[in-house]
PARO-765152 format. One line per field, with one value per residue: x, y, z of N, C-alpha, C in turn. Coordinates in nm, 4 decimals, padded with zeros to 6 digits, always signed. Each point is the difference from the previous one (the first is absolute). Layout:
BEGIN
n.X	[X  ...]
n.Y	[Y  ...]
n.Z	[Z  ...]
ca.X	[X  ...]
ca.Y	[Y  ...]
ca.Z	[Z  ...]
c.X	[X  ...]
c.Y	[Y  ...]
c.Z	[Z  ...]
***
This chain:
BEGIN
n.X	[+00.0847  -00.0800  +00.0998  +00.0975  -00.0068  +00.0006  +00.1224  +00.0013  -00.0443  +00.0592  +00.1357  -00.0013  -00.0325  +00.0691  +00.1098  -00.0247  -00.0174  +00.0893  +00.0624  -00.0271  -00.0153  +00.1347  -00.0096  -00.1028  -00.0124  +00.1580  +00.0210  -00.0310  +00.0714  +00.1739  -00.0672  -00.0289  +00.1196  +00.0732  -00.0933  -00.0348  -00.1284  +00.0909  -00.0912  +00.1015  -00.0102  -00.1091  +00.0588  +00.0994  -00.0477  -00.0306  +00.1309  +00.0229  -00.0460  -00.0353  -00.0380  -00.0470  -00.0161  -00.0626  -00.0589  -00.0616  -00.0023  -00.0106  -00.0487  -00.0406  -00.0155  -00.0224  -00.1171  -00.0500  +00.0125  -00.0502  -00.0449  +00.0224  -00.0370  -00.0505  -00.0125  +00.0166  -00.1085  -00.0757  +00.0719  -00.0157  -00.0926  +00.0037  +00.0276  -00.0820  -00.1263  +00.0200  +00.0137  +00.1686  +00.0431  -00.1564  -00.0288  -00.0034  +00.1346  +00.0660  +00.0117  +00.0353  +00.0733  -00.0021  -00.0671  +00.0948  +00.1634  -00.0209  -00.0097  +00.1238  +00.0690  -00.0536  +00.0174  +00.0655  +00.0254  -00.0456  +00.1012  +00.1006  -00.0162  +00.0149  +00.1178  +00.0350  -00.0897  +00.0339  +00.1774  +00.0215  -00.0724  +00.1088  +00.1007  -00.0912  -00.0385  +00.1573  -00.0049  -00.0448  -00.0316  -00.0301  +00.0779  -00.1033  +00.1382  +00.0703  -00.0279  +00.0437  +00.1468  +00.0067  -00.0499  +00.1357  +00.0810  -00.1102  -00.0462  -00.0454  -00.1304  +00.0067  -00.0347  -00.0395  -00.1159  -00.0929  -00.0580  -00.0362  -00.0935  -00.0402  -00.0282  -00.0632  -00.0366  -00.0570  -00.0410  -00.0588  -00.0037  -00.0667  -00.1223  -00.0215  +00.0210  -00.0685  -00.0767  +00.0317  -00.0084  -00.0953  -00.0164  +00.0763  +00.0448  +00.0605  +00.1275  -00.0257  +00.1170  +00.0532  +00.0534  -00.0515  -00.0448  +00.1176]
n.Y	[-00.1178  +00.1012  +00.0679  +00.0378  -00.0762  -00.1064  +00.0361  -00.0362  -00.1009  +00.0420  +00.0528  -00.0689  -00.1049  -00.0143  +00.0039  -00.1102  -00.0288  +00.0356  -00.0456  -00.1276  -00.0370  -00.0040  -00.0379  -00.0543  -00.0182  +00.0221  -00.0729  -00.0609  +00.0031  -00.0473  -00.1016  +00.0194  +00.0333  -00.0837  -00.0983  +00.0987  +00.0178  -00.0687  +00.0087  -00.0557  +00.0354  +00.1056  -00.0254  -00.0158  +00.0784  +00.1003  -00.0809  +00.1005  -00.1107  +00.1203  +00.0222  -00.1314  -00.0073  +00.0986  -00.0150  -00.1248  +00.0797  +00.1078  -00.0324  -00.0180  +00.1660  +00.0335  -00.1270  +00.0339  +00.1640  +00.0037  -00.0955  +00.1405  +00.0849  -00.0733  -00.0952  +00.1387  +00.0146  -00.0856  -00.0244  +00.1017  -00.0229  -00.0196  +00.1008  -00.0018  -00.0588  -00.0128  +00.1278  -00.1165  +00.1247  -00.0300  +00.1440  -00.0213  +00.1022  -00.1093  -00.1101  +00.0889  +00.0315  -00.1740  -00.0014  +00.1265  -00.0832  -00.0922  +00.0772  +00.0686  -00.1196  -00.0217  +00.1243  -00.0076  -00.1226  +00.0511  +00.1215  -00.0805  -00.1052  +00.0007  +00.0723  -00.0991  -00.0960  +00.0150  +00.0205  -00.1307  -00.0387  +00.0871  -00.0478  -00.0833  +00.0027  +00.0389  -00.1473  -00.0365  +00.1035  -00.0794  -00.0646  +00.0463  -00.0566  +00.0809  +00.0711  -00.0755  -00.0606  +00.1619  +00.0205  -00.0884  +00.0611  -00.0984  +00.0582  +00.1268  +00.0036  -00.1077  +00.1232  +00.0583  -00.1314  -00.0424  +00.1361  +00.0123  -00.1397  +00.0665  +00.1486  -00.0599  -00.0795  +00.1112  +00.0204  -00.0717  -00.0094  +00.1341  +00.0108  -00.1085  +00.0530  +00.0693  -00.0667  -00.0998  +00.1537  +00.0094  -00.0746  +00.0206  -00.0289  -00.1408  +00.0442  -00.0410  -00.0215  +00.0111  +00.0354  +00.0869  +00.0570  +00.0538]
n.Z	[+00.0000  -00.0972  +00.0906  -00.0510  -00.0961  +00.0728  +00.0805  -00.1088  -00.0775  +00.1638  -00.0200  -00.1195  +00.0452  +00.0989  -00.0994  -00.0571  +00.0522  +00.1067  -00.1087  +00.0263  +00.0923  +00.0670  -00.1034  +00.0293  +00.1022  +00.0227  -00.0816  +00.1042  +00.0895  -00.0927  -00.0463  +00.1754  +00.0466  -00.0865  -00.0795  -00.0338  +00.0814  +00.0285  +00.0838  -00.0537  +00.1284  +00.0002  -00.0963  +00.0206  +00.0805  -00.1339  +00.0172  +00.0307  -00.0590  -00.0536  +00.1202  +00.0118  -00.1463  +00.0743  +00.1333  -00.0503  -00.1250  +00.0785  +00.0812  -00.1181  -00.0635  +00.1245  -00.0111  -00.1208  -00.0303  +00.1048  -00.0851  -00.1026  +00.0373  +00.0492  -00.0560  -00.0284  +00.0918  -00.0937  -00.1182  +00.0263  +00.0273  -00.1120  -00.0353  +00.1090  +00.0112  -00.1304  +00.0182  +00.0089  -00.0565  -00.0198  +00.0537  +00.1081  +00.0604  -00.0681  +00.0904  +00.0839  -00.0718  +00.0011  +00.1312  +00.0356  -00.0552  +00.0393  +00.1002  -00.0029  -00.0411  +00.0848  +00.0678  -00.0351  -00.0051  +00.1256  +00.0578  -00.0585  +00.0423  +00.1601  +00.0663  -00.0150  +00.1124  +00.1159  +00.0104  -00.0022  +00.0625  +00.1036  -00.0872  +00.0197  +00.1223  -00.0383  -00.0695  +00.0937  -00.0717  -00.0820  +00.1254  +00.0635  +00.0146  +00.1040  -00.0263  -00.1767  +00.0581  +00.0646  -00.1221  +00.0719  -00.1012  +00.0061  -00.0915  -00.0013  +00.1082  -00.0387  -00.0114  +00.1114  +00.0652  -00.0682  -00.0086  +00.0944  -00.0109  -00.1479  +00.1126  +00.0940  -00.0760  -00.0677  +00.0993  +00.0341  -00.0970  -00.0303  +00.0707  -00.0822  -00.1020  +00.0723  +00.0734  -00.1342  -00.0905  +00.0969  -00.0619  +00.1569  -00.0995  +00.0267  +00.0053  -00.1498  -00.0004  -00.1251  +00.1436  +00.1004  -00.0960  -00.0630]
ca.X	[-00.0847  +00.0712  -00.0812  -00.0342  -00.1314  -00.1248  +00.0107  +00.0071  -00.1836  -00.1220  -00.0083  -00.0319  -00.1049  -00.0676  +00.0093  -00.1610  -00.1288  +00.0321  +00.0104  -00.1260  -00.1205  +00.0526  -00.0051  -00.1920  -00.0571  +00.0202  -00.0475  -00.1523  -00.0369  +00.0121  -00.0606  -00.1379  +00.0346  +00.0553  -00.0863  -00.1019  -00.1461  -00.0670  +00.0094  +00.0228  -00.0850  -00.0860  -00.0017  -00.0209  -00.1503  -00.0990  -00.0149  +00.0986  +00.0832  +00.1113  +00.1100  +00.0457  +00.1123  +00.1337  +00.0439  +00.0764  +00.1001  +00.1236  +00.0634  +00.0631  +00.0624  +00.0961  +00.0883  +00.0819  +00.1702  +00.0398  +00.0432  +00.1496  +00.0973  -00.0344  +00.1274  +00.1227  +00.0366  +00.0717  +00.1237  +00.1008  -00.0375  +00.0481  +00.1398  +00.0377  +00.0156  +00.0991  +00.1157  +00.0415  +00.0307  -00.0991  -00.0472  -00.1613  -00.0662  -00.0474  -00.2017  -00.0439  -00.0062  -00.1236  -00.1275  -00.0424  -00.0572  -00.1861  -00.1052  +00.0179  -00.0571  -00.1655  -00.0353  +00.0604  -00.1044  -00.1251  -00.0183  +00.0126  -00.1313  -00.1182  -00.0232  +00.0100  -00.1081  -00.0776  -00.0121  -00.0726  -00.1568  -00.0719  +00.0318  -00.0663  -00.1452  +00.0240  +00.0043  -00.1279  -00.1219  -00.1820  -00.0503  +00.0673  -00.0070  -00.0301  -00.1401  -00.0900  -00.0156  -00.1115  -00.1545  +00.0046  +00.0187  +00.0926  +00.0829  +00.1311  +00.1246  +00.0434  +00.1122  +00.1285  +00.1179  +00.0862  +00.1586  +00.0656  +00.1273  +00.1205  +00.1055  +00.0508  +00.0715  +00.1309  +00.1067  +00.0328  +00.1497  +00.0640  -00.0436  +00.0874  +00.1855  +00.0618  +00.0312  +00.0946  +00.1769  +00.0625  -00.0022  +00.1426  -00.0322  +00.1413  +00.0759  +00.0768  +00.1214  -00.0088  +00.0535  -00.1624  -00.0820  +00.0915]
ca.Y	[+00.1178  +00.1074  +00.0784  +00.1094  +00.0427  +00.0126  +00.1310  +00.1216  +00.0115  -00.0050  +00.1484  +00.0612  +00.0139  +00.1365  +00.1529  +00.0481  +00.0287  +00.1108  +00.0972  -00.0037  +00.0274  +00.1674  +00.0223  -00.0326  +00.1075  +00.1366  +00.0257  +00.0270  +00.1556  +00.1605  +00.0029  +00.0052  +00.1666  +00.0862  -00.0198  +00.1002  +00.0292  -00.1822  -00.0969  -00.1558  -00.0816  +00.0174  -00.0735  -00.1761  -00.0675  +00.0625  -00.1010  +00.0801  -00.0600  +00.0859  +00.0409  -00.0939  -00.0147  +00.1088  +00.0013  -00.1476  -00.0088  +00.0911  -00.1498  -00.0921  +00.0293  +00.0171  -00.1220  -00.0692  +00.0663  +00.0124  -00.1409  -00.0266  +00.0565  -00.1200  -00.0627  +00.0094  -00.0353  -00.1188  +00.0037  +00.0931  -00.0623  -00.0950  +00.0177  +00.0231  -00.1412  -00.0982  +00.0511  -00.0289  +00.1715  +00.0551  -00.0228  +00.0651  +00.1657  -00.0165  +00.0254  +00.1500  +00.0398  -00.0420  +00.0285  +00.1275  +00.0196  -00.0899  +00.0749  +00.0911  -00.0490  -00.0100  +00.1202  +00.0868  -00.0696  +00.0069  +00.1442  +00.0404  -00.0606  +00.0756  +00.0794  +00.0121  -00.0402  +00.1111  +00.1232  -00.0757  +00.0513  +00.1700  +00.0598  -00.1030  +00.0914  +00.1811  -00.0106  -00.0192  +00.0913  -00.0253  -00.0912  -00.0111  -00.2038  -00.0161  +00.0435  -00.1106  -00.0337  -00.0082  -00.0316  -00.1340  -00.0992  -00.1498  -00.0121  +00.1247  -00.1138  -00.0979  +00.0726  +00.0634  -00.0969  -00.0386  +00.1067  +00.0454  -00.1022  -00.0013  +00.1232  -00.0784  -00.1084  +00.0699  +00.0761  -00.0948  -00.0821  +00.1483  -00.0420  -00.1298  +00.0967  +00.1738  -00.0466  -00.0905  +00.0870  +00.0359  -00.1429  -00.0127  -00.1301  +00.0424  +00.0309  -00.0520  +00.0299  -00.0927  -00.0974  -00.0896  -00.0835  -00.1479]
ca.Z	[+00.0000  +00.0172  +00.1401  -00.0300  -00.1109  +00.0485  +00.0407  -00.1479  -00.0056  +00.0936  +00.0353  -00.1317  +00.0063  +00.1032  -00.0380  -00.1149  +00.0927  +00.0379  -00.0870  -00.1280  +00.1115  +00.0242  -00.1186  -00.0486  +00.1314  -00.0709  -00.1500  -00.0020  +00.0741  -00.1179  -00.0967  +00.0169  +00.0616  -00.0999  -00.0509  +00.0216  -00.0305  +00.0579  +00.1300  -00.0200  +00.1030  -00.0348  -00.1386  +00.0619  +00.0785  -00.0691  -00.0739  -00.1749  -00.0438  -00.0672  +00.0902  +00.0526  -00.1343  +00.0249  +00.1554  -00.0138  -00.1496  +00.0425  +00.0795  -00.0655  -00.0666  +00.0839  +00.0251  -00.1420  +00.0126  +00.1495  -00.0168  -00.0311  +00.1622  +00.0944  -00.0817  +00.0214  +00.1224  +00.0866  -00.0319  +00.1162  +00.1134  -00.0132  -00.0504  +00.1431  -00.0141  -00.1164  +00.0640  +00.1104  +00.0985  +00.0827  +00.1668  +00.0530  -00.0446  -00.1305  -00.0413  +00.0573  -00.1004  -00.1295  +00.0566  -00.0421  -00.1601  +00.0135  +00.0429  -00.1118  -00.1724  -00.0005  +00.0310  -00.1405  -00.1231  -00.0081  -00.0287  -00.1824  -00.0264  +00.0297  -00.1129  -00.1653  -00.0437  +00.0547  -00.1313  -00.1659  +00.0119  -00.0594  -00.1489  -00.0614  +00.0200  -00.0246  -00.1420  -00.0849  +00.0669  -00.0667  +00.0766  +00.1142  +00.0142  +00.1410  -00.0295  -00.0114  +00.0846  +00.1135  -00.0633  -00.0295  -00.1395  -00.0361  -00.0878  +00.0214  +00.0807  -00.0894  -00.1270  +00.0852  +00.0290  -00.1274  -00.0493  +00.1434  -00.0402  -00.0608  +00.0135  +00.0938  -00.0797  -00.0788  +00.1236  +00.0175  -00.0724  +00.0576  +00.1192  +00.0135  -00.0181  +00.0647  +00.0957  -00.0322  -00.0199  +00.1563  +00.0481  -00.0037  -00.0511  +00.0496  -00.1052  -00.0533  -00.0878  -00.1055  +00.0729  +00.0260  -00.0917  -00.0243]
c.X	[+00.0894  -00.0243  +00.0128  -00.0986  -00.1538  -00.0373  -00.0346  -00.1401  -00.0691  +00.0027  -00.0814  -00.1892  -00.0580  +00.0252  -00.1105  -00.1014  +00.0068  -00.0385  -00.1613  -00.0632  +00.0064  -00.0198  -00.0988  +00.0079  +00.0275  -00.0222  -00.1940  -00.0117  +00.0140  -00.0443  -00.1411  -00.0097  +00.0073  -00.1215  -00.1331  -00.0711  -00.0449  +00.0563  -00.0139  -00.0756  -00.1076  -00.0529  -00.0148  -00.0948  -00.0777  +00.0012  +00.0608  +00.1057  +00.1471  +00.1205  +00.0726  +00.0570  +00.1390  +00.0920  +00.0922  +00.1158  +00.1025  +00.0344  +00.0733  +00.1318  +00.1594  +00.0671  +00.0910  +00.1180  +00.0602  +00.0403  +00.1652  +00.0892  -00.0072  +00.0925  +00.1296  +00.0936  +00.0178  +00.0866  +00.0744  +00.0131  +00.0702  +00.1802  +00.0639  +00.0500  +00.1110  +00.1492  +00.0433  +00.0375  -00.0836  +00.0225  -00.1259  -00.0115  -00.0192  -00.1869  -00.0819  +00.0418  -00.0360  -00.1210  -00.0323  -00.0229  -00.0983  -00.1077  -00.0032  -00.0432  -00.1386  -00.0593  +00.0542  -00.1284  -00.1480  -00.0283  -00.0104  -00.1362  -00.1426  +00.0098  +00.0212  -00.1635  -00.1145  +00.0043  -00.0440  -00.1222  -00.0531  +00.0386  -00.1060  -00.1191  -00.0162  +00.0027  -00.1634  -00.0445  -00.1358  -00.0225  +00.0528  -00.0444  -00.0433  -00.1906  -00.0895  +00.0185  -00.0627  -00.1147  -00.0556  -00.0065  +00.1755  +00.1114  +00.1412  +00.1088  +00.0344  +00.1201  +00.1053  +00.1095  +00.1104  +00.1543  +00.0448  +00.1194  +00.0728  +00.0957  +00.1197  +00.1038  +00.1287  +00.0944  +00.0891  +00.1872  +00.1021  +00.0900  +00.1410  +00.1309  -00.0021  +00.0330  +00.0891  +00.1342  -00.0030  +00.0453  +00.1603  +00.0659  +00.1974  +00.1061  +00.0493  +00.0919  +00.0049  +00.1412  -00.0958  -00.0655  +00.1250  +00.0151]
c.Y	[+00.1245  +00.0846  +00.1349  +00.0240  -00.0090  +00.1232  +00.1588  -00.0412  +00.0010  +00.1567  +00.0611  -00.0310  +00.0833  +00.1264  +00.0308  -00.0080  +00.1224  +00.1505  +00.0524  +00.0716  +00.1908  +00.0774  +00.0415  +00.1498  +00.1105  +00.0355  +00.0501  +00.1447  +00.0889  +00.0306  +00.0456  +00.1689  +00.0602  +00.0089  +00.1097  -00.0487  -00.2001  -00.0182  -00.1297  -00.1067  +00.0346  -00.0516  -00.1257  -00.0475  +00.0013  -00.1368  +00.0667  -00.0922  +00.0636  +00.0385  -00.1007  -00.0658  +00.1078  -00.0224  -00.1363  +00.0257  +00.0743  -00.1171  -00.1182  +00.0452  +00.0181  -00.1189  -00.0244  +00.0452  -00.0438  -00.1901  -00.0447  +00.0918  -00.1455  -00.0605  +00.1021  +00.0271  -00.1105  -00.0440  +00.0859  -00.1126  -00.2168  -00.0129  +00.0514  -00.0799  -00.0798  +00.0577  -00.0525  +00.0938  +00.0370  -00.0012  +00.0882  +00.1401  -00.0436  -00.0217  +00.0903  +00.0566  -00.0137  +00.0156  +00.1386  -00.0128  -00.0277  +00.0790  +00.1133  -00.0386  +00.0073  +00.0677  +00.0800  -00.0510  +00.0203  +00.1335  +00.0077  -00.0722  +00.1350  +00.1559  -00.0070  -00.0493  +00.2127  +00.1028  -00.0362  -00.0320  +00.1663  +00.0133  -00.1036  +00.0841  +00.1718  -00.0165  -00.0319  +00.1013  -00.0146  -00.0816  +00.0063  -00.1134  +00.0397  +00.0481  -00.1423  -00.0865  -00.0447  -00.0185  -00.1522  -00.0064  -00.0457  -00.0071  +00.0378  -00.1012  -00.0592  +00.0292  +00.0894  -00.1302  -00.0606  +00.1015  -00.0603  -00.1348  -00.0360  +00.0591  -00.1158  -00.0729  +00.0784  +00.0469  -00.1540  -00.0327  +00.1568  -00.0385  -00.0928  +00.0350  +00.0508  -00.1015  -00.1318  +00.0882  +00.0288  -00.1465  -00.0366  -00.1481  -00.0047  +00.0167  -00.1811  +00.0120  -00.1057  -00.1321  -00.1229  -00.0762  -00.1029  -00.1001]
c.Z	[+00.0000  +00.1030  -00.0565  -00.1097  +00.1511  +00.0910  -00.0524  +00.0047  +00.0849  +00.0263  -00.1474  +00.0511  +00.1358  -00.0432  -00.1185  +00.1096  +00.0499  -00.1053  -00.0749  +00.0954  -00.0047  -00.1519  -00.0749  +00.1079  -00.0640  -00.1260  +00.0152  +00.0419  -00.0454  -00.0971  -00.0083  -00.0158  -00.1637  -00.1146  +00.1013  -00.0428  +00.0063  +00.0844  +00.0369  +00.0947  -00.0188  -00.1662  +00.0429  +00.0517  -00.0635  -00.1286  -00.1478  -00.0603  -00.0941  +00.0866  +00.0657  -00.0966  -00.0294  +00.0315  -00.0008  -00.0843  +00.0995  +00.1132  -00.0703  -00.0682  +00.0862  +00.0995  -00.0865  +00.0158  +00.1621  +00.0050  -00.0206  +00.0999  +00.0833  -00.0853  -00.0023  +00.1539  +00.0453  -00.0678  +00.1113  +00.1255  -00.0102  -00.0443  +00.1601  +00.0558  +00.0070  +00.0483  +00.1367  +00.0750  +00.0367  +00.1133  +00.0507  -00.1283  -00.1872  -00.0008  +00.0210  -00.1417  -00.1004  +00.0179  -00.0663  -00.1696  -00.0353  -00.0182  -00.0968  -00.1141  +00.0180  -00.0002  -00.1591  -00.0906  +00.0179  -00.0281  -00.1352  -00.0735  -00.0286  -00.1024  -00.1916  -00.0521  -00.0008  -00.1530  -00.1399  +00.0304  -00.0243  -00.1073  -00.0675  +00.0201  -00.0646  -00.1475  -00.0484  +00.0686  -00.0419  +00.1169  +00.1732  +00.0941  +00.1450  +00.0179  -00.0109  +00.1046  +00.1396  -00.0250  -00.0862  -00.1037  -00.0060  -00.1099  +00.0081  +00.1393  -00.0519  -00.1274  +00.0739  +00.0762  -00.1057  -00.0113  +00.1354  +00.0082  -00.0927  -00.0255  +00.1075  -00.1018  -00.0375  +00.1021  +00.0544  -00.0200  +00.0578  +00.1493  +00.1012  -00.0425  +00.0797  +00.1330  +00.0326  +00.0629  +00.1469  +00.0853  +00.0349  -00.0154  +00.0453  -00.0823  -00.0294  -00.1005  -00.0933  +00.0185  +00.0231  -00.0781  -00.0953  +00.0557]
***
């Protein structure tokens, strides 16, 4: 058995829980603050199925990009690991990169989904999606999630470079690898 691979997938899986959980909440709240004129709990009860296709696509859209920060922390977190020079203050420091990678990937997430939705909603002006929205059409939900996760998709692979290049991966010399 491998101990350290099993070690790696128990922290990879309390750290997706953790994350997801802390993730959905806040994504809900700012999203609740920043989107004017719906009041998302009040929709919901009202059974507005449009807002709850919103509301799900920007949750999904931000598991999707915030999926590959988690994988590149735990590479951090496993190359700790794998290191016989590890000592305590090393995991204290992979812990912070950790947290950091996670925290980076969800800010960039959140805002690249946020500003490509207003340049999406500031381009169509024959249609104002948040309006139909609160007035439950479906559709338009259904056509804002859609952008919202495939803005996700495209950030995605972005996303996954920017935070791969902070990743302190250890010096090998082409000693090493001969």
């Amino acid at each position: 058995m491998d101990i350290i691979l099993l070690i790696t997938g128990i922290v990879q899986v309390v750290l997706s829980l953790i994350i997801a959980v802390t993730l959905v909440y806040l994504a809900s709240k700012i999203f609740r603050k920043l989107i004017s004129g719906i009041n998302e709990t009040e929709e919901l009860k009202k059974n507005n199925v449009a807002v709850a296709i919103l509301n799900g696509s920007i949750v999904l859209a931000l598991i999707l990009v915030v999926k590959k920060s988690i994988e590149s922390s735990i590479t951090i977190f496993a190359n700790t690991l794998r290191n016989p020079d590890s000592v305590i203050s090393s995991y204290f420091e992979s812990a912070l990169i950790m947290l950091g990678h996670i925290i980076l990937g969800g800010i960039i997430a959140f805002t690249a989904i946020f500003i490509a939705l207003q340049i999406f909603i500031g381009l169509t002006k024959d249609l104002d999606e948040l309006k139909e929205i609160k007035e439950s059409n479906t559709a338009v939900g259904i056509l804002l999630g859609i952008i919202i996760v495939s803005i996700a998709l495209l950030l995605q692979p972005g996303v996954d470079t920017i935070l791969n290049s902070l990743i302190p991966f250890p010096e090998v010399s082409l000693i090493d690898i001969g």
